[in-house]
C-alpha positions in Angstrom: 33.4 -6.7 -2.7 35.4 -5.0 0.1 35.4 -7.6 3.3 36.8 -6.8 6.8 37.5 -10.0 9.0 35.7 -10.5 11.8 35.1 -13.0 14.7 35.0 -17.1 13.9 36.5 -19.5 11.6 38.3 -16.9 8.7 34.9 -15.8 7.8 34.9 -12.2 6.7 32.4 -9.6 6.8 31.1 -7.1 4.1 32.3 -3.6 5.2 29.2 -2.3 4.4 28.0 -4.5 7.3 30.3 -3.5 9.6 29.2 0.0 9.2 25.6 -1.0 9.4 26.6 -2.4 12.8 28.4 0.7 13.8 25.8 3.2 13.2 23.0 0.9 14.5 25.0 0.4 17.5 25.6 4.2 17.9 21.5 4.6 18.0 20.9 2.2 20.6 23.2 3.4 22.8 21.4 6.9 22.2 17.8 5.0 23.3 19.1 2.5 25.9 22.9 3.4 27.4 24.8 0.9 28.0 28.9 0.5 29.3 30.9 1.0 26.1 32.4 -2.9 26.7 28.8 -3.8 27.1 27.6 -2.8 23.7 30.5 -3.4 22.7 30.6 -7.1 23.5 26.5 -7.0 22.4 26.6 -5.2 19.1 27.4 -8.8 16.7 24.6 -10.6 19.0 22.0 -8.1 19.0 22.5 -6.8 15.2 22.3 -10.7 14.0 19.5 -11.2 16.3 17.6 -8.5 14.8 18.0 -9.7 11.4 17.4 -13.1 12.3 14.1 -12.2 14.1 12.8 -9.8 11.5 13.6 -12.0 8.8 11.7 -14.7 10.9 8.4 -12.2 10.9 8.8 -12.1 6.7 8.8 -15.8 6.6 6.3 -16.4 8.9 3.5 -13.9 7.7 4.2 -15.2 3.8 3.6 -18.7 5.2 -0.2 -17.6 6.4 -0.5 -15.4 3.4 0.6 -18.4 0.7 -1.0 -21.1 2.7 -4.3 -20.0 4.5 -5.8 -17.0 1.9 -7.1 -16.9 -1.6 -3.6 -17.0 -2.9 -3.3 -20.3 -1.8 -4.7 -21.5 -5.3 -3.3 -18.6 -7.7 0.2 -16.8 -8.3 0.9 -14.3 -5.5 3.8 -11.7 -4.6 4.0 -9.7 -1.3 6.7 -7.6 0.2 5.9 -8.9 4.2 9.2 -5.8 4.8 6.6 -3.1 3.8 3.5 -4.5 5.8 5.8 -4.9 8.8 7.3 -0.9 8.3 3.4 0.2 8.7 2.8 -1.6 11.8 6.4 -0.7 13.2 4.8 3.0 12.6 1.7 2.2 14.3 3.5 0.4 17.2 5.2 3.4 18.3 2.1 5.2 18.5 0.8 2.7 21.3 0.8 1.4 24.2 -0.3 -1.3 26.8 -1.1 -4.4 25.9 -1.5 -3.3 22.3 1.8 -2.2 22.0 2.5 -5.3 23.6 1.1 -7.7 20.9 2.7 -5.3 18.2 6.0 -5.8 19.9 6.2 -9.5 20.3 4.4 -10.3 16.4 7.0 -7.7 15.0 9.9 -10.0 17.3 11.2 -6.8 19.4 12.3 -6.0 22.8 10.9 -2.7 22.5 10.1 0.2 20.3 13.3 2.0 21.1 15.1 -1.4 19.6 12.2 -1.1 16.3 13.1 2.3 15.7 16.6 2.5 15.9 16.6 -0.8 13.4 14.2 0.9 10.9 16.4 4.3 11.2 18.9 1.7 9.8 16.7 0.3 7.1 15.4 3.4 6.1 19.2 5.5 5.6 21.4 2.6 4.8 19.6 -0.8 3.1 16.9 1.0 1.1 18.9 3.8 -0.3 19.1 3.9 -4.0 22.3 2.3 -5.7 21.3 2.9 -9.6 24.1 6.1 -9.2 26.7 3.0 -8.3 25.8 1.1 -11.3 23.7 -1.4 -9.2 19.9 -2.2 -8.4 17.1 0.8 -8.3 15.7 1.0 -5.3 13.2 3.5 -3.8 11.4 3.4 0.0 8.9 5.6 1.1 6.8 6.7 4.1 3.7 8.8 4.4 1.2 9.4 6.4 -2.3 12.1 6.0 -3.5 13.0 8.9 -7.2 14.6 9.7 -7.4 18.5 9.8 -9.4 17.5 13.5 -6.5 16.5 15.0 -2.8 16.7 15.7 0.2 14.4 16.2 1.5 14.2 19.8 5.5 15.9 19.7 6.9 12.9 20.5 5.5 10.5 17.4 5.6 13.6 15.0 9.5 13.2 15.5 9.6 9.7 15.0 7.4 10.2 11.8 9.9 12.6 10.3 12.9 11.6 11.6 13.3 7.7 12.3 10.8 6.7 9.2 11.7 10.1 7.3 7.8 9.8 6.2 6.3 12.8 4.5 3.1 14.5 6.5 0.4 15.9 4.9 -3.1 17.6 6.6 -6.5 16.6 4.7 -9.5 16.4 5.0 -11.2 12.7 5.6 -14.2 13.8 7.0 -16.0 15.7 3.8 -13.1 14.9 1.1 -12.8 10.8 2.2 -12.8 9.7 -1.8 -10.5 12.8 -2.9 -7.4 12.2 0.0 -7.9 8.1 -0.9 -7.1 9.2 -5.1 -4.3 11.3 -3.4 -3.0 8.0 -1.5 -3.4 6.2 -4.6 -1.4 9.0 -6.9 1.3 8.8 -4.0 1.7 5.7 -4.7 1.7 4.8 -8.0 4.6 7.6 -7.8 6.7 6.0 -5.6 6.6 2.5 -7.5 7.4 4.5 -10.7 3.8 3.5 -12.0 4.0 0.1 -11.6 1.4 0.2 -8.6 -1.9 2.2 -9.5 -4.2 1.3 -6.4 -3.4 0.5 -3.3 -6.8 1.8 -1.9 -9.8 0.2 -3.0 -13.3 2.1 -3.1 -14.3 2.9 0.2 -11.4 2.3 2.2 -11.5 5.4 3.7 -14.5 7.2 5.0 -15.5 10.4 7.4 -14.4 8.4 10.4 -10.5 7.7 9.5 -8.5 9.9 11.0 -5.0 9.2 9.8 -3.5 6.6 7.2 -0.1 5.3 7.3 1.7 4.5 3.8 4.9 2.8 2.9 5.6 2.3 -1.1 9.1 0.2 -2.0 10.3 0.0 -5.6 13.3 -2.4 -7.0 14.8 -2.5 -10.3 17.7 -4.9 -11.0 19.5 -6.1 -13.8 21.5 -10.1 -14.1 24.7 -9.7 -13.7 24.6 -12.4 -16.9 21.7 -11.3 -18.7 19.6 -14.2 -20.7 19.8 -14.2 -24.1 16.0 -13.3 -25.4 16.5 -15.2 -28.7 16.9 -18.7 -26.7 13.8 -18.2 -24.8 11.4 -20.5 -25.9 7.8 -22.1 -24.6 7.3 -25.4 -22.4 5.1 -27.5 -20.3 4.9 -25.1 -17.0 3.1 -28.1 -14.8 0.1 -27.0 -12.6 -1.0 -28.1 -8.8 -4.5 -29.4 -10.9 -2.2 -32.0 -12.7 -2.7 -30.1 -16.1 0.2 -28.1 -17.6 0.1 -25.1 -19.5 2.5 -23.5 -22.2 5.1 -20.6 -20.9 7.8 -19.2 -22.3 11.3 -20.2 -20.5 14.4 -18.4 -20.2 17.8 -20.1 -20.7 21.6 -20.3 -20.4 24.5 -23.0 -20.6 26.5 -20.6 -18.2 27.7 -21.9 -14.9 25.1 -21.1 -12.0 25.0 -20.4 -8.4 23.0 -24.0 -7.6 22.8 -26.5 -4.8 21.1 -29.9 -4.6 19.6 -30.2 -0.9 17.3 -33.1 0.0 14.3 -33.1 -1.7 14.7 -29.4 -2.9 17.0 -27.5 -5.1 18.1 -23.8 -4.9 19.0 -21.3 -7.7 20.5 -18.2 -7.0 20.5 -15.3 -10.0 22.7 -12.2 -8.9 22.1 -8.8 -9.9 24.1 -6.0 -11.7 25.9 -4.7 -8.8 28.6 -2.2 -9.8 30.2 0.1 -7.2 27.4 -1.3 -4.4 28.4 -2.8 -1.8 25.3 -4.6 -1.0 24.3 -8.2 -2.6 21.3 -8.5 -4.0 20.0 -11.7 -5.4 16.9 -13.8 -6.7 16.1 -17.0 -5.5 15.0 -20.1 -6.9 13.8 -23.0 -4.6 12.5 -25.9 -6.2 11.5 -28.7 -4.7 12.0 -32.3 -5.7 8.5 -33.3 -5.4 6.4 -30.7 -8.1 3.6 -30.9 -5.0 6.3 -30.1 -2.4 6.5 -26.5 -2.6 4.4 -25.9 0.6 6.4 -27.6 2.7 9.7 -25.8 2.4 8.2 -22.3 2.8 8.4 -22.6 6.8 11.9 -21.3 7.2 14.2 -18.5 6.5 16.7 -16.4 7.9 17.6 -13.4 6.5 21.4 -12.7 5.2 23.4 -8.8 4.5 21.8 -7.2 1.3 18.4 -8.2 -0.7 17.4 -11.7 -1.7 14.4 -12.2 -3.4 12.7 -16.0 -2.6 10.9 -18.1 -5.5 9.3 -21.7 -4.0 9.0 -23.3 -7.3 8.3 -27.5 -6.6 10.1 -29.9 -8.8 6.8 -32.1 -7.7 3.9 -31.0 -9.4 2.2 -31.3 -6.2 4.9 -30.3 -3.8 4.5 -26.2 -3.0 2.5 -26.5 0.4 4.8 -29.0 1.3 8.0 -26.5 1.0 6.0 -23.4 1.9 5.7 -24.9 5.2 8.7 -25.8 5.7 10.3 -22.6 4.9 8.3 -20.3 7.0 8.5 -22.5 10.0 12.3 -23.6 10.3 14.0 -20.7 11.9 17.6 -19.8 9.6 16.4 -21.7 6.7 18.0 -19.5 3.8 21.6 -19.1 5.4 21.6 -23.0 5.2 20.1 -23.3 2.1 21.6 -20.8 -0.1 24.5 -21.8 -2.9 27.9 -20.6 -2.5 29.7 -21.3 -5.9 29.2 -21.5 -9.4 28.0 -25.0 -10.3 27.5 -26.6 -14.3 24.3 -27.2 -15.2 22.5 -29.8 -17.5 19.0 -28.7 -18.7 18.4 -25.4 -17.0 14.9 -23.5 -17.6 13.4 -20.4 -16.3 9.6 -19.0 -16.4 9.5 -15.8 -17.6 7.1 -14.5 -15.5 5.1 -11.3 -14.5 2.0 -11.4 -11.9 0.2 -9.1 -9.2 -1.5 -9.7 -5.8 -3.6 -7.6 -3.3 -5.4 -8.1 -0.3 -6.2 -6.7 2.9 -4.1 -8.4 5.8 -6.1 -7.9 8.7 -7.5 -11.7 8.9 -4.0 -12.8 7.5 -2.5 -11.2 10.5 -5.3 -12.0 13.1 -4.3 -15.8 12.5 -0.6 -14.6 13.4 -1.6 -13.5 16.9 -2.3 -9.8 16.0 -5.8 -8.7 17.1 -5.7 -5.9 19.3 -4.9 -3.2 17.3 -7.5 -4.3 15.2 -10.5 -4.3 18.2 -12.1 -2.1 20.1 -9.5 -2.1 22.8 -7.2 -0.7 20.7 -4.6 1.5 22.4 -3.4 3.8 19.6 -4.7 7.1 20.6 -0.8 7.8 22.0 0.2 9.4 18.5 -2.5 12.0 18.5 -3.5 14.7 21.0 -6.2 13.7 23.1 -8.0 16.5 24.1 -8.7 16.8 20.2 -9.7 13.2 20.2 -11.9 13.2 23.2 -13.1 9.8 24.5 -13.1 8.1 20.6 -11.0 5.1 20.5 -8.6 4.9 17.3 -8.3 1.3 16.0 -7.0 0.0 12.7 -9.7 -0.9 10.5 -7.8 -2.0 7.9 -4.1 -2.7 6.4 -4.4 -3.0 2.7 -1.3 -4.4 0.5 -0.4 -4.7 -3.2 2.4 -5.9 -4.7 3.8 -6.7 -8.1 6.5 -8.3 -9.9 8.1 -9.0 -12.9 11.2 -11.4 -13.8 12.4 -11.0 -17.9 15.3 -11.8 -19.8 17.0 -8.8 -18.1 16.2 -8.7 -14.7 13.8 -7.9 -12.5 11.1 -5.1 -11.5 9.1 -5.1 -8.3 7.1 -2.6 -6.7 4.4 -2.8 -3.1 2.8 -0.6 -1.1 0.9 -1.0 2.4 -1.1 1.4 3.6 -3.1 1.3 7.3 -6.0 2.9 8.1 -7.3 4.2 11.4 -10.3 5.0 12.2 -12.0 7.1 15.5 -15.0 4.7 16.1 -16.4 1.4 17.6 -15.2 -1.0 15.0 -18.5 -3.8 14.9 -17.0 -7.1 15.5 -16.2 -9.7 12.9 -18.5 -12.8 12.7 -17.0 -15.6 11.1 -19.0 -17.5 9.3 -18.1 -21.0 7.5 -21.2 -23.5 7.0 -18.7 -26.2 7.3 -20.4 -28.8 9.7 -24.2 -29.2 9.4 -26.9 -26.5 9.5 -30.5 -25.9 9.5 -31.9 -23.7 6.7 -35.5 -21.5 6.1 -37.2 -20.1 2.8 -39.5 -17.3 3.9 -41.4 -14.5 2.6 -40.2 -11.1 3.9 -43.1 -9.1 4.9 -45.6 -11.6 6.2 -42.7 -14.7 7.4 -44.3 -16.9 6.2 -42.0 -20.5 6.4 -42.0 -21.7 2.9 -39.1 -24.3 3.0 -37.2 -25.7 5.9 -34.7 -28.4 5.9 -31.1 -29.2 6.9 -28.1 -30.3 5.7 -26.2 -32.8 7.4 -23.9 -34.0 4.6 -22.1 -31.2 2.6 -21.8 -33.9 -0.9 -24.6 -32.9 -3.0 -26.0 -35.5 -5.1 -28.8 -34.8 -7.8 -31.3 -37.3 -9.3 -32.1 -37.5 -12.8 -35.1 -35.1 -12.5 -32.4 -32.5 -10.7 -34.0 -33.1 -7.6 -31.4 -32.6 -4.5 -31.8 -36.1 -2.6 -29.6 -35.3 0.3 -32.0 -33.0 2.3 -35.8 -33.1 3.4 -37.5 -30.3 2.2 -41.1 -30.0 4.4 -43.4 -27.3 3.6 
């Protein structure tokens, strides 16, 4: 890999980096001028910064997804870069307060600063190096907008020029079901097939007026390739305690691995050819098999693609590193092996698995509500006169992601899409019967009461005759 040195101890810099900085620099100073010495004494600062924060947004938002949602008990992927492209769209369509909450979840001094760092992302990280001889890689943007109204001049040229997303008119309010199967077929395009349905039924209905998509596709080969022959099934052990059969990969090659405390940490490096970016998958595996959770809490982001597996030594130990790794700020660059290492018994699932759901709870319990309310602020990106006195507000931000790691490399694929809607969004009622409650059995049409009772104690215990014995039931 071509390197350039730079400020600090003999450390050198990927050039590709370096010209990452330079062209990101070149687009601030187009949003925000500066004194040449200024941004020039800035750029290293602000660009690591950036990284740092963004990578900090990834962490944190896989943290609530892996910890607080069903996919706290079952295998889940998600691609936290594509949900955060969506609402990077969506913020620069705001304003106010909205824009406000957008700005500080997405960690940002302003929307100038977001688009000019995903212009980056967009032209120069997610372009395709297959033609190199390294990884596959495809990004995409769209966004379907209603036939009733228009985007405002200035967000149609950050649509088509800073996320280069393709626009396309439809029609939501009589052809809802027919532009969400054109969503859909977008898609499962972009991700090469791998992702069929982003959209469930219903997700779009007469009152969206525009949906905002982003689809990301990765294809990488090992640079040392398992030999299929030597894979063979053991014990994978469960959180439950049980264990189940699986097959695992294998190698007696030296590996990038490092012993931390209580954790270790694999990394597997792909094919890269004439690429100058790095792009690696990760294997952290704690000590404890039940102390996964509790190194989650922490990464930082470094130059290229890294791809982070929490798998616990413990079988109980995943919440335990989870946490961990999506709380402590810069904890991948300290946790990440830097040479080739000899390994003893070395064993790798060979795995493939899918996960969807819609984030809008997942991000409420990250601060982000606004956009999601009736106070929304979004009608900035359309013309107003069209939209009159409707309020836009996101209704919903669905996400699906898959994954697939084999004896020669890996295939991934996600896709976010947002939808906004011109209407007054009914609020959300929680509802948990966690504490004690009073309950009624009536008849609908007369109402009449034909069991009451409560429940102060939520252990149910059953007689022999199947009787409940922890409630009084009264007639």
């Amino acid at each position: 890999m071509q390197t350039a040195p730079s400020e600090g101890r003999g450390f050198r810099v990927p050039s590709w980096l370096l010209r990452f900085r330079r062209r990101f620099i070149n687009l601030c100073r187009s949003f925000l001028p500066l004194p040449r010495s200024s941004a020039a004494r800035n750029s290293r600062m602000d660009l690591r910064e950036l990284i740092a924060s963004q990578t900090d947004v990834a962490l944190s938002l896989s943290k609530q997804v892996l910890l607080t949602t069903e996919a706290k008990n079952s295998n889940a992927v998600l691609s936290p870069v594509s949900i955060d492209v969506v609402l990077s769209l969506i913020a620069a369509g705001s304003k106010g307060p909205t824009q406000d909450q957008l700005l500080s979840y997405l960690k940002t001094k302003s929307v100038e600063h977001l688009n000019a760092f995903s212009s980056e992302l967009v032209s120069v990280v997610f372009s395709d190096g297959s033609g190199a001889g390294g990884p596959n890689l495809a990004f995409a943007n769209g966004v379907w907008v209603d036939k009733s109204i228009s985007l405002r001049p200035f967000f149609e040229h950050v649509v088509d020029n800073v996320y280069k997303a393709a626009s396309d008119q439809v029609d939501f309010q009589t052809k809802a079901a027919e532009v969400a199967k054109g969503v859909n077929a977008w898609a499962e395009k972009q991700t090469k097939g791998v992702i069929k349905e982003v959209l469930p039924s219903g997700a779009v209905d007469n009152t969206t007026r525009l949906v905002f998509a982003n689809a990301l596709y990765f294809k990488g080969a090992w640079n040392d390739k398992f030999d299929a022959s030597a894979t063979k099934d053991h014990d994978f052990h469960l959180l439950s305690g049980s264990s189940i059969k699986v097959p695992f990969m294998t190698s007696k090659k030296k590996q990038f691995v490092s012993q931390f405390d209580g954790f270790k940490v694999l990394s597997l490096p792909y094919k890269q050819g004439e690429d100058k970016r790095r792009f690696s998958m990760y294997f952290f595996l704690p000590d404890s098999k039940d102390g996964l959770p509790a190194l989650k809490q922490g990464e930082e982001d470094k130059p290229g693609f890294s791809m982070h597996i929490f798998l616990p030594d413990s079988q109980h130990g995943l919440p335990a590193l989870v946490e961990r790794a999506g709380s402590e700020p810069g904890f991948s660059s300290r946790h990440i092996p830097r040479r080739r290492e000899l390994v003893g018994e070395f064993r790798i699932p060979r795995f493939k698995l899918s996960f969807g759901f819609d984030a809008w709870n997942t991000l409420k319990g990250l601060g982000l509500v606004l956009p999601f309310s009736n106070e929304a602020e979004l009608n900035e990106m359309v013309d107003s006169s069209v939209v009159g006195s409707s309020t836009l507000s996101l209704s919903s931000l669905f996400h699906k992601s898959v994954v697939e790691v084999n004896e020669e490399g890996t295939e991934a694929a996600a896709t976010s899409v947002g939808v906004i809607c011109s209407r007054s969004l009914p609020e959300r009622i929680d509802f948990v019967a966690d504490h004690p409650f009073m309950f009624l059995i009536t008849e609908g049409l007369t109402g009449r009461v034909l069991f009451s009772g409560h429940v102060t104690t939520g252990k149910v215990a059953f007689s022999n005759t199947h009787r409940a014995t922890f409630f009084r039931s009264v007639t």
